[in-house]
N, C-alpha and C positions, 0 to 999 in steps of 0.2 A: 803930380802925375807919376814921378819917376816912383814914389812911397807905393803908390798901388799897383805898381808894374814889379815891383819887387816882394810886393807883400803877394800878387799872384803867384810868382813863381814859387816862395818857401808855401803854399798850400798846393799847387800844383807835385810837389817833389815830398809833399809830408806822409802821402799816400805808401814811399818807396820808403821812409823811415821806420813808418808805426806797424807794416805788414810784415809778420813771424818770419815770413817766407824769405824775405828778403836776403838777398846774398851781402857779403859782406863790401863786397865792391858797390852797390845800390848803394850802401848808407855812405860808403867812402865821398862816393859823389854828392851826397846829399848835404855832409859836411862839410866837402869842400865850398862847394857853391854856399853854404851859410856864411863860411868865413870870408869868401869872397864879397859878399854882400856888406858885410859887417869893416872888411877894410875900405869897400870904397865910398861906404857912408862916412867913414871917419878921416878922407881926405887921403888914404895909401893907395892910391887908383892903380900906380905900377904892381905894387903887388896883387889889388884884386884883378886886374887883369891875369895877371900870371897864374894865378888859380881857376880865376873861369877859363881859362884856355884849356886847365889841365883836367879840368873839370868834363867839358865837353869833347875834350879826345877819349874820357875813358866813359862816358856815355855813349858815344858812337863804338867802342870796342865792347862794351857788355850790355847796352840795351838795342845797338843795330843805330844807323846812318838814317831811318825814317822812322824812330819815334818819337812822341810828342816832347815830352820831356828834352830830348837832344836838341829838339828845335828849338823850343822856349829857353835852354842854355844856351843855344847859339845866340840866339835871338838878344837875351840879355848879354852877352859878349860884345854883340855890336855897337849895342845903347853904352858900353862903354869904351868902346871903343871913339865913339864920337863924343863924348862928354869928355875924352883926353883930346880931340882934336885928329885924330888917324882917320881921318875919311875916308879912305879908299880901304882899311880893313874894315870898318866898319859898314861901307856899300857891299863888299864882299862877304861876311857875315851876315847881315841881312836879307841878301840876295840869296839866300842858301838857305835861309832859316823860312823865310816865306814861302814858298813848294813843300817844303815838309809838312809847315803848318795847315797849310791847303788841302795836303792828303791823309791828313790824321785829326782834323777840327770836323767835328757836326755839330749845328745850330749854330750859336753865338762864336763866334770864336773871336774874342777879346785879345788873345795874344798874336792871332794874327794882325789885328787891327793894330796892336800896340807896334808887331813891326814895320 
């Protein structure tokens, strides 16, 4: 479950990679959260914590506090946050990430569900 909650995210966040337009801070974020994914598959969970944190503070400064993408970084912040054991950052990340996702999902929304 966690492979498809992370393989949504790098397609959710691929949109802000591959578009011309994109500023250079979008892709900063985009890399980051890659690498963040990439350390905590491979067991470095402090460090990818330390990335998705920094990840989603510069998503909420250059995409705005209520977009989707911000959510679903938050969102995946949390999921690791409790897969290190931090509950109560991770209740707190969650609980943030789910109103977002609520005001920014039509139809299906999977990432909410996955929060």
């Amino acid at each position: 479950m966690r492979a498809s909650f992370l393989l949504r995210i790098l397609l959710a966040l691929a949109p802000i990679m591959l578009t011309q337009s994109a500023s250079a801070q979008q892709n900063d974020i985009a890399t980051l959260n890659q690498q963040a994914i990439r350390l905590f598959q491979t067991g470095q969970k402090t460090e990818a914590i330390a990335l998705a944190e920094k990840s989603v503070e510069m998503a909420r400064t250059s995409l705005g506090a209520d977009n989707k993408i911000t959510a679903i970084l938050l969102s995946q912040l949390g999921n690791f946050y409790r897969d290190v054991g931090r509950f109560a950052d991770a209740e707190r990340a969650l609980k943030a990430a789910i109103p977002m996702l609520e005001r920014t999902g039509t139809g299906a929304n999977f990432d909410l569900a996955a929060a």
